[in-house]
C-alpha positions as CSV (number, residue, x, y, z in Angstrom):
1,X,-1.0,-5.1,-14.9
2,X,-0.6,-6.6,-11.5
3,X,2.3,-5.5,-9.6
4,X,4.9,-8.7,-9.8
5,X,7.8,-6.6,-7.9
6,X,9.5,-6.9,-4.7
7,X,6.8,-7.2,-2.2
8,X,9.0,-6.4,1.2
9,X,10.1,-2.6,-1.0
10,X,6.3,-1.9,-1.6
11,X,5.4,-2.6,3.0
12,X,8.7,-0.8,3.6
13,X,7.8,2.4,1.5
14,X,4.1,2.3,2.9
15,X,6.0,1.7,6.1
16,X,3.3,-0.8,7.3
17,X,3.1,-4.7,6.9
18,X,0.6,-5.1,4.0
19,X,0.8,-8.7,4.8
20,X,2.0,-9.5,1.0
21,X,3.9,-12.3,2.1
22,X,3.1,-14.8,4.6
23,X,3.0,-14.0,8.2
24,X,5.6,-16.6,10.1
25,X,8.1,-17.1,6.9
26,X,11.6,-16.2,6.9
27,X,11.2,-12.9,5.0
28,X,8.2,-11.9,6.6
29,X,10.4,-11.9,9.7
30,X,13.3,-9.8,8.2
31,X,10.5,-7.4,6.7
32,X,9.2,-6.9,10.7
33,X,12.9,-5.7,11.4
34,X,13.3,-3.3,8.7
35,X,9.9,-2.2,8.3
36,X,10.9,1.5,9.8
37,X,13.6,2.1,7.4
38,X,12.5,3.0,3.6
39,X,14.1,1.1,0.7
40,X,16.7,1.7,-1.6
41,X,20.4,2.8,-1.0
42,X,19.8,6.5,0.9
43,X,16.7,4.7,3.0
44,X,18.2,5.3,6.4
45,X,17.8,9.4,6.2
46,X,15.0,10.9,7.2
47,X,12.0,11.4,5.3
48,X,10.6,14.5,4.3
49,X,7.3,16.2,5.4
50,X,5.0,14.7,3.0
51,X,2.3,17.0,1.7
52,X,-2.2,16.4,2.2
53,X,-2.2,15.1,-1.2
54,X,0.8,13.0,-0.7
55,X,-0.7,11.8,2.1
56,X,-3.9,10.5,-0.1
57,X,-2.3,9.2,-2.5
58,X,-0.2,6.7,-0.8
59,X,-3.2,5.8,1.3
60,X,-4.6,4.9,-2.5
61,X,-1.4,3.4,-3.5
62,X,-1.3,1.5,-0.3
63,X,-5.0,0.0,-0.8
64,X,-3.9,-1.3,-4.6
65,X,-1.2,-2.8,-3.1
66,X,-3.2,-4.6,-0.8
67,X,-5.9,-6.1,-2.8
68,X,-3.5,-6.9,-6.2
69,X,-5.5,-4.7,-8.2
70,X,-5.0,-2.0,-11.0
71,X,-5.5,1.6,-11.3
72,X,-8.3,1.2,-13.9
73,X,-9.7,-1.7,-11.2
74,X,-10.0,0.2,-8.2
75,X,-11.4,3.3,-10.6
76,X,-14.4,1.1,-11.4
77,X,-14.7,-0.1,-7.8
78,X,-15.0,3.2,-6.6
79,X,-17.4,4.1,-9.6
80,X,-19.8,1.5,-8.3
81,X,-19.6,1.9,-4.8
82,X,-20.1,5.9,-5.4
83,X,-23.6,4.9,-7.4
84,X,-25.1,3.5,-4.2
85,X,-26.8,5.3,-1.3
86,X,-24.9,5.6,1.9
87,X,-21.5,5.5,2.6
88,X,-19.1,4.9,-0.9
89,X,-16.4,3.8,1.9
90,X,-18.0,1.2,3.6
91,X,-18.6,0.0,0.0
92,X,-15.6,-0.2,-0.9
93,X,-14.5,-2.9,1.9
């Protein structure tokens, strides 16, 4: 299923505007101020040291997040774009 959540939590964990809401609105702004601090109660300490696979993986979570689609979605995406010669990255965008 589509992610139908809080779409300012998902930017602020990524700690990047995904642009999931539009750019000049009233939350949009508020998300631009509060982009460097994670969500959730204890989001003003400091992160921890986040590991190579960690790092992948939110890189992955991040690119869901930003074009709407599943796990099983992006699987197939990458499935295809795998098959043909070249580049599976530039593929994939």
């Amino acid at each position: 299923m589509r992610y139908l959540g809080p779409k300012n939590r998902i930017s602020r964990r990524e700690g990047v505007d995904l642009e999931l809401k539009t750019v000049g609105s009233k939350s949009h702004a508020r998300l631009l101020k509060k982009l460097n601090v994670p969500p959730g109660q204890h989001g003003v300490r400091k992160r921890k040291k986040v590991s190579e696979r960690g790092t992948q993986l939110r890189e992955k979570q991040k690119l869901r997040y930003m074009f709407g689609i599943t796990e099983k979605q992006l699987k197939n995406y990458f499935k295809k774009a795998s098959l043909k010669k070249g580049n599976t990255a530039s593929y994939l965008s």
